[in-house]
C-alpha positions as CSV (number, residue, x, y, z in Angstrom):
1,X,74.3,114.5,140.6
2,X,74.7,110.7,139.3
3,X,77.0,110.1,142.1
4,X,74.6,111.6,144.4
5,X,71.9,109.0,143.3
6,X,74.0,105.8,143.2
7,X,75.0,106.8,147.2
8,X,70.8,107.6,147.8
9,X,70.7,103.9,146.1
10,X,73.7,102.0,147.8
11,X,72.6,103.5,151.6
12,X,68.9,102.3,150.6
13,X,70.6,98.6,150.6
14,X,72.8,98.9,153.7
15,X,70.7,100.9,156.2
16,X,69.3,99.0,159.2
17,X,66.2,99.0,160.2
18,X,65.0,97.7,163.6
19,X,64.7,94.1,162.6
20,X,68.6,93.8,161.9
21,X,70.6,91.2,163.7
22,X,66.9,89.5,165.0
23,X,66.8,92.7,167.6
24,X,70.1,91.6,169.2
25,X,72.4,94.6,168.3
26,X,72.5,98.0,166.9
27,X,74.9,99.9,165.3
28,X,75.3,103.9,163.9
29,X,73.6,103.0,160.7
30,X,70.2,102.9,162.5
31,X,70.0,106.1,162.4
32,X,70.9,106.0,158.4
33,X,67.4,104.7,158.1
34,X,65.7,106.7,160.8
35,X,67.0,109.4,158.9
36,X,66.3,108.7,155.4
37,X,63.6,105.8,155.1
38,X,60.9,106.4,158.2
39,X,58.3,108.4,158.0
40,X,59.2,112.3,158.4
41,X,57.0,114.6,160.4
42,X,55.6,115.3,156.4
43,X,54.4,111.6,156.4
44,X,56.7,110.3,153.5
45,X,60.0,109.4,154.3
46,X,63.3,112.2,153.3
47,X,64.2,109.5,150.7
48,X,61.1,110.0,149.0
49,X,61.4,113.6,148.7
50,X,65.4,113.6,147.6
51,X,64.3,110.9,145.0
52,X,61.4,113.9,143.5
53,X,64.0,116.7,143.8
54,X,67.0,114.6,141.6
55,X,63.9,113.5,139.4
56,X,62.8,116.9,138.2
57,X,66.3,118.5,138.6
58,X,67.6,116.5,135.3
59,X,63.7,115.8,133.3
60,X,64.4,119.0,131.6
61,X,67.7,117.0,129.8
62,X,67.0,115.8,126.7
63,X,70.2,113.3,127.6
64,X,68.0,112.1,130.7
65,X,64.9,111.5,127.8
66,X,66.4,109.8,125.1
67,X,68.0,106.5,124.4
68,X,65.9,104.5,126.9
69,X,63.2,101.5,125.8
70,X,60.2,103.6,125.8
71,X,58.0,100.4,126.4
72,X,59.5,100.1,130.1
73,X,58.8,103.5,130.5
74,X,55.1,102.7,129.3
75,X,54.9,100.2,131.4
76,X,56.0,101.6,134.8
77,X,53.3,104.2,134.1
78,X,50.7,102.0,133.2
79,X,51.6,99.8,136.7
80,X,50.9,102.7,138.6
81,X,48.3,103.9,136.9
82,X,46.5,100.4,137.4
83,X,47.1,100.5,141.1
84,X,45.5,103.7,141.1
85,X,42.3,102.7,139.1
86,X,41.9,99.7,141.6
87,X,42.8,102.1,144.8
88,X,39.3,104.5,143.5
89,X,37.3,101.0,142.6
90,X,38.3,99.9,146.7
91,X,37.6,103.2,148.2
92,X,34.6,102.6,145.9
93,X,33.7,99.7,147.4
94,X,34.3,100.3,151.2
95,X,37.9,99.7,151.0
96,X,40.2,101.2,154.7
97,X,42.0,104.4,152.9
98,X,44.8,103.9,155.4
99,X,45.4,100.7,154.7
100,X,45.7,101.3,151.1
101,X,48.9,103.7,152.3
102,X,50.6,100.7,153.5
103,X,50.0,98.5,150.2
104,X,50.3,101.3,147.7
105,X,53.3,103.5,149.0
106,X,56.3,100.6,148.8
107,X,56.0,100.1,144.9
108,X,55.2,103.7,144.2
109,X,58.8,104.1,145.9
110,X,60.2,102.1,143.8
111,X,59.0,102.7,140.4
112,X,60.2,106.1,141.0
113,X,63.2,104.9,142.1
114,X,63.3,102.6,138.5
115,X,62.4,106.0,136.8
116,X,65.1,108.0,138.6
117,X,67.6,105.6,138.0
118,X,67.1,105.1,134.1
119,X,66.8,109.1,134.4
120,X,70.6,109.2,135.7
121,X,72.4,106.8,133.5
122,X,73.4,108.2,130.3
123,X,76.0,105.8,128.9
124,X,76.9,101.9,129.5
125,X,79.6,102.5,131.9
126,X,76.9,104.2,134.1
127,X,74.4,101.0,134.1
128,X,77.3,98.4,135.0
129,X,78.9,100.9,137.6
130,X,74.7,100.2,139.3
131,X,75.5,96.5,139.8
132,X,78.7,97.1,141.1
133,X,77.3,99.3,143.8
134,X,74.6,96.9,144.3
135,X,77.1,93.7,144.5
136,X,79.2,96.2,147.0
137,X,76.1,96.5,149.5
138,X,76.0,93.1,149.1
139,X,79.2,91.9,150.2
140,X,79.2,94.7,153.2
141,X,76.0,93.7,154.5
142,X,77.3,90.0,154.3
143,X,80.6,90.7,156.2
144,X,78.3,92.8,158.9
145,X,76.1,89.7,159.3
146,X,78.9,87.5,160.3
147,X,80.9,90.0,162.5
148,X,77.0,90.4,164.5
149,X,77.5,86.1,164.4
150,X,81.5,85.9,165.3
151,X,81.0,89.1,168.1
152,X,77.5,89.2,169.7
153,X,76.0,85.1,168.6
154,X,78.6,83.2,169.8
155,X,79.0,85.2,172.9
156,X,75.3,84.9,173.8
157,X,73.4,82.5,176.2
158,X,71.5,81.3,173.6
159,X,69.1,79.6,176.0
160,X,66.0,79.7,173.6
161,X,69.0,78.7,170.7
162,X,70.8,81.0,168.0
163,X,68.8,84.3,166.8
164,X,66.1,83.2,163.9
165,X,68.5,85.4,161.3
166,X,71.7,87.3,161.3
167,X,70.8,90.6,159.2
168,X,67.4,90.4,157.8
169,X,64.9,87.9,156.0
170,X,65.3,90.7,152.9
171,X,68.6,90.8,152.8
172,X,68.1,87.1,150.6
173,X,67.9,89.3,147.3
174,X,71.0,91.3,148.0
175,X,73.2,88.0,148.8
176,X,72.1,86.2,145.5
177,X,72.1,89.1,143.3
178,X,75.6,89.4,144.5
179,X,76.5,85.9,144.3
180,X,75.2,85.7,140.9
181,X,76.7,88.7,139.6
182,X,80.0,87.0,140.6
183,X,80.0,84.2,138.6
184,X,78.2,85.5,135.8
185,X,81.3,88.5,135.7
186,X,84.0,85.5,136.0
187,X,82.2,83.7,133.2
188,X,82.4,86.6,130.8
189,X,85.9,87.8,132.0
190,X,87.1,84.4,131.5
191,X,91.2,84.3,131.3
192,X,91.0,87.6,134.0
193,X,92.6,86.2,137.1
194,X,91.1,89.2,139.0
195,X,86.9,88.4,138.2
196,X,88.1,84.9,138.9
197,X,89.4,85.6,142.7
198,X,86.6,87.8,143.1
199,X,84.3,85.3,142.5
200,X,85.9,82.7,144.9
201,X,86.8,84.7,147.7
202,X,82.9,86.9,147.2
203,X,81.2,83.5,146.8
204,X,82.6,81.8,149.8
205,X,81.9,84.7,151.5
206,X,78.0,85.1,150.8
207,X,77.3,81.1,150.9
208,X,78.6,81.8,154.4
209,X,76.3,84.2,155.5
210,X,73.4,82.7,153.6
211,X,73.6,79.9,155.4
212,X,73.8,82.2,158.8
213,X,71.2,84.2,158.2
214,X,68.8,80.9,157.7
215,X,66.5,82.1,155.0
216,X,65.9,78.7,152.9
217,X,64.0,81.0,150.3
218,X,67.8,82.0,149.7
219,X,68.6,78.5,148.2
220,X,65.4,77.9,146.5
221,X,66.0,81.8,144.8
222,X,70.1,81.0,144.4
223,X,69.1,77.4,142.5
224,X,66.6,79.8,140.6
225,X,69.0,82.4,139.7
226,X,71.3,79.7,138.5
227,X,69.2,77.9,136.2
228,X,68.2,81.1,134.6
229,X,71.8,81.8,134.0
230,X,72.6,78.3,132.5
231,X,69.7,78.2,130.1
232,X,71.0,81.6,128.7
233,X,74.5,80.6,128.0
234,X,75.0,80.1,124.4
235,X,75.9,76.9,122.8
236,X,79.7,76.7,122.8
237,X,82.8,75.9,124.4
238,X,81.7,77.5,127.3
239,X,78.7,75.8,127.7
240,X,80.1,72.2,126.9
241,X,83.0,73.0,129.6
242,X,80.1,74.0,132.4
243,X,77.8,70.8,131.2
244,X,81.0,68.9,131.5
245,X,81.7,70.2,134.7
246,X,77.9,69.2,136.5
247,X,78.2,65.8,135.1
248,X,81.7,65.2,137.2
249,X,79.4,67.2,140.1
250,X,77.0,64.4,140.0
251,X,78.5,62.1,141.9
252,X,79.2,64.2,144.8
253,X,76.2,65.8,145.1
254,X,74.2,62.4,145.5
255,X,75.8,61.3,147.9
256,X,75.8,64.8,149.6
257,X,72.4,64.0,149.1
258,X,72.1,60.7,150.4
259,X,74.1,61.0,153.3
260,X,72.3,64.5,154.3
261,X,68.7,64.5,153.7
262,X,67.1,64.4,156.9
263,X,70.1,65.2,159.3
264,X,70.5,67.9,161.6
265,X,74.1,68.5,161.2
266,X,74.9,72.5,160.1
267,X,77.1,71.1,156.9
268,X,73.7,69.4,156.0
269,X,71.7,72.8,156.0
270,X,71.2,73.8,152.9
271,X,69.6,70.7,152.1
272,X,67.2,70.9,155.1
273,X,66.0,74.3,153.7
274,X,65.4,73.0,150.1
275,X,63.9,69.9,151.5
276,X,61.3,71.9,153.9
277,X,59.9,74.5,151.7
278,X,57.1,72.0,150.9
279,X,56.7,70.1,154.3
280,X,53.3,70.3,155.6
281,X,54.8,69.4,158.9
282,X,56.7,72.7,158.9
283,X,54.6,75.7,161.0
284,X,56.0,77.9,158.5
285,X,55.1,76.2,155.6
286,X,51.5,75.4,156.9
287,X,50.8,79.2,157.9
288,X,51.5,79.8,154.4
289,X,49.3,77.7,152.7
290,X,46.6,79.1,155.4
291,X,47.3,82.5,153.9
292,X,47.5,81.0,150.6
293,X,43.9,79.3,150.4
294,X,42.8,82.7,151.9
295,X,43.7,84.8,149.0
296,X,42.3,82.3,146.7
297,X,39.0,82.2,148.6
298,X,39.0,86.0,149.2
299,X,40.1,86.3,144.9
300,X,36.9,83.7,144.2
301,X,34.1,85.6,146.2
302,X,35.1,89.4,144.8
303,X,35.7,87.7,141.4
304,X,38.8,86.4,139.4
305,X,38.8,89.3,136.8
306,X,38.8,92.4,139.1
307,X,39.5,91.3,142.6
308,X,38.6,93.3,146.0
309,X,39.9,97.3,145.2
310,X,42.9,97.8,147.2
311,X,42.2,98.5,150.9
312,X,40.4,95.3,151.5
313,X,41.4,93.0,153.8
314,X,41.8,88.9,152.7
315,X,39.5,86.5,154.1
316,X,40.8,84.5,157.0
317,X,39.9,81.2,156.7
318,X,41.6,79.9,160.1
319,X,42.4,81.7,163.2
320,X,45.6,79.7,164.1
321,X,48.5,81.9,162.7
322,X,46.7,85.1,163.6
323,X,49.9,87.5,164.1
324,X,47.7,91.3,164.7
325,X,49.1,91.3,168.1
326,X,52.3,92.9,166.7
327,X,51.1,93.2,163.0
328,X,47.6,95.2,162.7
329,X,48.1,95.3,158.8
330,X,48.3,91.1,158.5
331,X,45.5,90.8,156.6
332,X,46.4,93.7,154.1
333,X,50.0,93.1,153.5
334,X,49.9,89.3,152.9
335,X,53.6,87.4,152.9
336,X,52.6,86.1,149.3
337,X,52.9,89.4,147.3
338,X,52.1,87.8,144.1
339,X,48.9,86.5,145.1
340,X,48.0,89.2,147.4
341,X,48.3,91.7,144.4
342,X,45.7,88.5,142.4
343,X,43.4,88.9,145.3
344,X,43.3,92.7,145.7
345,X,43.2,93.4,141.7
346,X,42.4,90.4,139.9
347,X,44.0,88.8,137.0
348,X,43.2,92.0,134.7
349,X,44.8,94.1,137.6
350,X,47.6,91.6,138.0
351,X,48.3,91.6,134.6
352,X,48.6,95.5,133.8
353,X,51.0,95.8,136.9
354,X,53.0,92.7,136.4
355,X,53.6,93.8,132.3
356,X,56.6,95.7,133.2
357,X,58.4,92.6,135.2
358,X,58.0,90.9,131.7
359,X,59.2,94.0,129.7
360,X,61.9,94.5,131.6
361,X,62.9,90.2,131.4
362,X,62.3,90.3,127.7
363,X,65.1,93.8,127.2
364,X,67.8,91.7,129.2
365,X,67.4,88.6,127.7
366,X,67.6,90.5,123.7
367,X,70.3,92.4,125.1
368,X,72.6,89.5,126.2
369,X,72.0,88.0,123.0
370,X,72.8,91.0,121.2
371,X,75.8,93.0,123.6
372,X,79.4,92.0,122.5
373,X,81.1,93.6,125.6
374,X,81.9,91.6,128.4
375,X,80.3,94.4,131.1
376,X,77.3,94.8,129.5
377,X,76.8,91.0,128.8
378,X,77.2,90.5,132.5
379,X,74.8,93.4,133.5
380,X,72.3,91.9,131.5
381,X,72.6,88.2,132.6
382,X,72.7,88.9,135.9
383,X,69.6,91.8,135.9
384,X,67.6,89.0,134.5
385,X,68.2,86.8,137.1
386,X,67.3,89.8,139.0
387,X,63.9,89.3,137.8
388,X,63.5,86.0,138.8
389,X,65.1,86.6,142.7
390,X,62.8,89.7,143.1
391,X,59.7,87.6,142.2
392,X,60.1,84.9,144.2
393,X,60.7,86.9,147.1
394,X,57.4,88.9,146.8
395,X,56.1,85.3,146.4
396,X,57.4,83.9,149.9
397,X,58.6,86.6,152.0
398,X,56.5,89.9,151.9
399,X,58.9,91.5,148.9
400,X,56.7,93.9,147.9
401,X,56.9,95.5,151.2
402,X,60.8,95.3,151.1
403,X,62.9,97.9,150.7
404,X,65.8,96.0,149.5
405,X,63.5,94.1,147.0
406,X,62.0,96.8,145.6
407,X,65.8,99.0,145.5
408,X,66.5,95.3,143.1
409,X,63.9,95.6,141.7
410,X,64.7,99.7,140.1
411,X,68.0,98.8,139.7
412,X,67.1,95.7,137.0
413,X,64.5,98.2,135.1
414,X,66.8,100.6,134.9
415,X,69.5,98.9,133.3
416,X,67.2,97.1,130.9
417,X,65.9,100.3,130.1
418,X,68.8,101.8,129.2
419,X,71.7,99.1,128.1
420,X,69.1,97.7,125.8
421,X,69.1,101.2,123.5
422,X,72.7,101.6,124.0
423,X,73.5,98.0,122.6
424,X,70.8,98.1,119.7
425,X,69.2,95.7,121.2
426,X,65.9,98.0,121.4
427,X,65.5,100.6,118.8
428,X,66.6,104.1,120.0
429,X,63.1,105.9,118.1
430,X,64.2,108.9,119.6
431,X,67.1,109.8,117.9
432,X,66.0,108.4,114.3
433,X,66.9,111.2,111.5
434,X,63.4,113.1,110.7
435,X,62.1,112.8,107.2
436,X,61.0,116.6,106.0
437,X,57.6,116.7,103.7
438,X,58.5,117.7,100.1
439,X,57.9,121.1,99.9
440,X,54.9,122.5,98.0
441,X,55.5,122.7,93.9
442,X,55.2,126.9,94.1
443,X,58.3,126.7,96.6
444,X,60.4,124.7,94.3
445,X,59.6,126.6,91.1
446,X,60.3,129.5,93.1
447,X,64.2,128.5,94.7
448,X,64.7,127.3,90.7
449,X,63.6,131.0,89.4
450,X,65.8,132.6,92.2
451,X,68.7,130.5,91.5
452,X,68.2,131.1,87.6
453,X,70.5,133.9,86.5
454,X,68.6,135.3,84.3
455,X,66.0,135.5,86.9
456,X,66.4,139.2,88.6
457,X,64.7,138.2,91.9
458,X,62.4,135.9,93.5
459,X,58.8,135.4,93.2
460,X,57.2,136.6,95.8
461,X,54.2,135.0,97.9
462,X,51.9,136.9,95.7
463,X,52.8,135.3,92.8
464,X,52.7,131.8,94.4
465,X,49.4,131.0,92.2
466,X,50.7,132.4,89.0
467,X,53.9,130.2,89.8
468,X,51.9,126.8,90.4
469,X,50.3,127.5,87.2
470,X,53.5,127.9,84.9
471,X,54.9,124.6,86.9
472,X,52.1,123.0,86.0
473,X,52.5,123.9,82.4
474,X,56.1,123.1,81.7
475,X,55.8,119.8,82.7
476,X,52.6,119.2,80.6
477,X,54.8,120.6,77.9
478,X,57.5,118.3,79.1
479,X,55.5,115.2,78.5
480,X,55.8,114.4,75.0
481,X,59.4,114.8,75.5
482,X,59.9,112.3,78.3
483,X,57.5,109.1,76.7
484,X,59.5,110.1,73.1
């Protein structure tokens, strides 16, 4: 059944929906995610119902219950249970119910899909065999993208220029994740030529198709993902090797820098992307700060501490970027996640559904601290960096309607809920030894008469009273004995 659930989770990542390859070409998995992710004639997608069928099949396990950080379970409950309170106070308050489907049903998916997932796993070997399969959609889905540039772009007219992006805007997490995973596994495997090929051939690979699929969120959540990494190394040779290593960087990068900022030439991209995600000459950048000043306006007139209800739209606050002629639901499914889910619920909203992004951050840092083994260490590093990839793709790119961000998402719950039990680095409550009530005075006088030998038989219940009584008599008559 594991198996069965970490194929459910690695076809989630690679399945192509009809934005793949900017609507240029299709291939057989199409019909992967026609299958299994669009809506079934029974409204909710066949992944949905697979995910409550392995979900109940192994609850009754008291394996699938124990030795998992009961605060992240708390607090995936509690997050739906807040989006629920806010969906009755929208409905409440005039909110669209079937707009509320399209917010809501996206991060129900996937905090079942956390739940499932910490559900399967049992040992450590299980969590670190999730990233791998995570890090192997990732480098699939990277060497798809540039077969669909190498076959179909180069081939193509290409009158209005190159297609926008080569797989998908979300496919952003799944590159970086993998990247990062790759040097984070080659810094803990350190002296394995194996993690260290892997890295450099993997890396090369996914810069690559980063830089193909023309997503600058990808270098602003890479640089990110990075720095998170670098400020958890611990203080050592390690650390004085990689410090060691940026300083002789230095030099190269400014003039990389120097020579690049402002030029059009493809070498020079990655530095355009960084450069332009605050330009207020970019369109892109400007319709975001539109949509931006609209969820602060719409999260100031419904008030800061509660917001609009779900099923509300936000308040337009300029007509220029209007995009309903191909997206009705523009103005319920903002591109800005994070303040989108400010506007709709508020900051006390905000706050009881964002709890478990923090919980889950706080397990993987104490659990690289704590783990010893390489894998683990690696797991945990690289699902916290998770964290920060996932969250700034809901801020700039629509996560929390992405499958693929939300599939990263469950996966770095999941291990935090689970590898931070199995390396001690959260208490394991569960399976603490029970401490039994002394039993009653009558019940001990009575075991000590039955194992007398002069005692013929044991008291029975009646005598329970009668019992208590001599008890309490021999050790009044004891007293003077014990303070002599």
């Amino acid at each position: 059944m594991r198996n069965a659930v970490y194929l459910l989770f690695f076809l989630g990542f690679i399945a192509e929906s009809p934005l793949m390859y900017s609507h240029e070409w299709e291939t057989p998995l199409k019909y992967l995610d026609l299958v299994l992710f669009q809506p079934s004639p029974a409204k909710f997608p066949l992944f949905f119902f697979c995910m409550i069928g392995l979900l109940f099949a192994q609850l009754g396990s008291a394996a699938a219950r124990n030795r998992r950080a009961k605060p992240l379970d708390k607090a995936i409950i509690a997050s739906v249970g807040v989006l629920l309170l806010w969906t009755v106070y929208g409905i409440a308050s005039g909110g669209d119910a079937k707009q509320i489907t399209w917010q809501l049903f996206p991060w129900i998916n996937g905090s079942m899909l956390a739940y499932l997932l910490i559900t399967t796993m049992r040992t450590p070997a299980h969590v670190i065999k999730l990233f791998h399969v995570v890090v192997a959609a990732g480098m699939f889905r990277a060497f798809m993208g540039i077969l669909f540039y190498v076959v179909i772009v180069r081939n193509m007219p290409m009158i209005n220029g190159p297609p926008p992006y080569v797989t998908t805007h979300d496919d952003t997490v799944l590159f970086v994740f993998s990247f990062v995973w790759l040097v984070v596994n080659a810094l803990e495997h350190r002296g394995k030529k194996k993690s260290f090929w892997m890295m450099t051939f993997g890396c090369a690979v996914l810069l690559l198709v980063i830089q193909l699929n023309n997503r600058r969120l990808a270098w602003v959540s890479l640089f990110g993902a990075l720095l998170v990494v670098y400020f958890m190394l611990p203080k050592g040779k390690l650390a004085r090797r990689i410090n060691w290593g940026i300083v002789g960087m230095l030099p190269i990068i400014a003039l990389y820098v120097a020579i690049g900022w402002g030029r059009p030439e493809r070498i020079f991209k990655p530095l355009k992307s960084l450069s332009t995600v605050a330009d207020k000459e970019d369109s892109s950048t400007r319709s975001r700060n539109v949509e931006n000043a609209g969820l602060i306006v719409t999260m100031t007139n419904a008030g800061w501490l509660v917001g609009t209800g779900w099923g509300h739209p936000y308040t337009e606050i300029d007509s220029t970027y209007r995009i309903d002629a191909f997206f009705k639901q523009w103005q319920y499914v903002p591109h800005n996640s994070v303040l989108g889910i400010l506007a709709f619920s508020g900051a006390l909203g905000f706050a009881g559904l964002w709890a478990v992004f923090s919980v889950s951050a706080y397990l993987h840092a104490r659990t690289y601290r704590i783990a010893k083994d390489p894998g683990e260490r690696t797991a945990s590093i690289a699902g916290l960096a998770s964290i920060v990839i996932v969250t700034n793709q809901m801020y700039g790119d629509m996560g929390w309607q992405s499958q693929t961000t939300l599939f990263m998402m469950a996966g770095g719950f999941a291990v935090s809920g689970r590898l931070s039990v199995s390396t001690a680095a959260w208490p394991d409550k569960s399976n603490a030894p029970k401490v039994e009530a002394p039993a009653p005075v009558a019940e001990l006088v009575a075991e000590s008469a039955s194992d007398s030998p002069s005692a013929p038989s044991a008291p029975s219940a009646s005598s329970a009273s009668s019992a208590s009584s001599a008890s309490s008599v021999s050790a009044a008559d004891a007293t003077p004995d014990v303070v002599t």
